[in-house]
N, C-alpha and C positions, 0 to 999 in steps of 0.2 A: 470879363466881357459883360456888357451891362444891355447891349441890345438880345433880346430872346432869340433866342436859337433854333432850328430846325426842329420836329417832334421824331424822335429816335426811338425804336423798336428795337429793344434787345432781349433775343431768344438763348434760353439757356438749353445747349440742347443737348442735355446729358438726363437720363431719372436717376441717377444719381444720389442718394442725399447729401450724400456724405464729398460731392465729387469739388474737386478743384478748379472748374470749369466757371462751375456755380462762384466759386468765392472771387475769382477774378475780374467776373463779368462785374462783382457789384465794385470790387476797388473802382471799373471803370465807369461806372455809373455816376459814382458822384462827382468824378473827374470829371464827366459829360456832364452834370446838371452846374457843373463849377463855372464852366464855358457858358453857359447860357441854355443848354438844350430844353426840351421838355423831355424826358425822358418816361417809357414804359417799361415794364421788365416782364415778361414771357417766360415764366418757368414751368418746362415741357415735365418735371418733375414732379412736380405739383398740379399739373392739368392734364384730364380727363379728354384724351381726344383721340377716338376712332382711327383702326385704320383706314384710309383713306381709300374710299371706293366710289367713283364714279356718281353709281346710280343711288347712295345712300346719305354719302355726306352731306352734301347740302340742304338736306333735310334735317338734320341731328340739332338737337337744340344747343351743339356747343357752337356750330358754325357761326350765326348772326351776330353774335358779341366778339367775336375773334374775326369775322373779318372786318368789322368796323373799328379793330385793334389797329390790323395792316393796313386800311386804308388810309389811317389816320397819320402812321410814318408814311416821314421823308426819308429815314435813312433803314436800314436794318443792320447791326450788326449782331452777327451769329456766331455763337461759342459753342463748339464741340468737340468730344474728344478725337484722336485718331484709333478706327478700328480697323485697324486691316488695308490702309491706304484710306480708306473712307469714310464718309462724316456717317456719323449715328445713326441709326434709322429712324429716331425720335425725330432727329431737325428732318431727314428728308421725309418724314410721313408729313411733317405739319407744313413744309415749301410744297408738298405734293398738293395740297389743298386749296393755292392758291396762282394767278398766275396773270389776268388782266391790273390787279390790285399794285403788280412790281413794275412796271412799267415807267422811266424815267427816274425810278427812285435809285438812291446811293446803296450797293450793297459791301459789307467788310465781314472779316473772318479773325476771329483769335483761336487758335487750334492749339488743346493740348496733347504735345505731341514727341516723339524720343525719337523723332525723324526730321523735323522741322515744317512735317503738314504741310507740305508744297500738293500732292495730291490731293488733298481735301480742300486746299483752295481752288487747286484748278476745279475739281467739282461742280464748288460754289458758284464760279466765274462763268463755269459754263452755262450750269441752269440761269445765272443773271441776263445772258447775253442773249438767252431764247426766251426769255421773256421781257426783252427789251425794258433791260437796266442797265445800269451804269456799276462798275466796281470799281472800288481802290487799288491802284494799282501796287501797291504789296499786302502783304498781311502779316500778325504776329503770330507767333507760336511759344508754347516756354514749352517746359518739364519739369514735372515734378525737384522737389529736392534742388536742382539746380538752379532755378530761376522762383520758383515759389516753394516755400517750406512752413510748416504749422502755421499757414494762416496767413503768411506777411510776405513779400515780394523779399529776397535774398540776392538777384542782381540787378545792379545799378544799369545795364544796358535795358534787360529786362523792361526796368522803371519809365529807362526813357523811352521806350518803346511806343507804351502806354502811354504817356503823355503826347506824343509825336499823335498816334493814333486818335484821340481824344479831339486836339483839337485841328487835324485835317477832318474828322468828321461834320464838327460842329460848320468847319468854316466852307468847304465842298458840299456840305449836304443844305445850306440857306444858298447858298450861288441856285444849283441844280433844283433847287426845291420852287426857289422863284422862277428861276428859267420853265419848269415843267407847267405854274398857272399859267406865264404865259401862254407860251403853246396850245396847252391843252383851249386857252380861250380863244387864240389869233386864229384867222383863214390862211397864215400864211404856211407853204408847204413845210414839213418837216417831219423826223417820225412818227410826233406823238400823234401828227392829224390823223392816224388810224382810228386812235382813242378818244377822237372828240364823238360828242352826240350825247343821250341819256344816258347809254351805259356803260360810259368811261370812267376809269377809275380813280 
């Protein structure tokens, strides 16, 4: 793909260090920067972030740089494990943080998971939808040992998975990414006209 691509926000949201989550997200990173994206990488492992309280966060001196992270994607895709039916508290303290900034943007899910993470997407779908986003309408999942092993992808569905994903994000998230300046610049009615004015996202 030789036209630039959408700016892609990918949250690793496992702390982890050692975690499979992490290693996956980056196979897909460079499969997203292959397609043309711009791509970020958000590793909830490696960053220092509060939990998420109301009347303190947004004063902490990690918020200002991390939201001009989110605002700056068009897409997010979010990697977490399955615990218990549900994503991490890592990814949900750091989506707790945010919420006019998701607005019109693409959101996706790779869940590692020995269930196939359909809960933890619906989750995801749902917090998307309440703050007027867009989702992919599937998501991946693997498992350990079956689908990924010491480091390297081990099934071939798996693989295509991840490419399938890679590049509907790139090509859905420049559709939607354009559609949302519009909007957010046109008087003509539509969701985003909530978010027009100074402090739109």
């Amino acid at each position: 793909m030789s036209t630039a691509g959408p700016n892609i926000l990918i949250v690793n949201g496992t702390t982890s260090a050692n975690s499979t989550t992490k290693a996956v997200l980056k196979i897909v990173m460079e499969k997203l920067s292959s397609y043309g994206a711009n791509v970020d990488f958000l590793d909830l492992s490696a960053t220092s972030l509060a939990l998420f309280n109301p009347e303190t966060a947004y004063g902490h001196e990690s918020y200002p740089p991390l939201k001009k992270r989110v605002e700056a994607a068009y897409v997010l895709l979010l990697g977490t494990p399955d615990y218990h039916g549900c994503m991490s508290s890592a990814l949900k303290n750091f989506l707790d943080h945010f919420w006019l900034e998701y607005a019109g943007k693409l959101f996706a899910t790779i869940v590692a998971s020995y269930d196939k993470g359909l809960t933890v997407t619906d989750q995801i779908r749902t917090l998307a939808r309440q703050c007027y986003a867009w989702s992919l309408p599937y998501a991946v999942a693997f498992a350990d040992k079956a689908d990924f092993k010491d480091g390297q992808i081990v099934n071939e569905s798996f693989a295509q998975r991840l490419e399938i994903l890679s590049r509907d994000l790139c090509t859905y998230g420049a559709l939607l990414s354009r559609q949302r300046k519009e909007d957010l610049a046109s008087t003509e009615p539509g969701f985003m006209a909530r978010f027009r004015g100074p402090s739109r996202p």
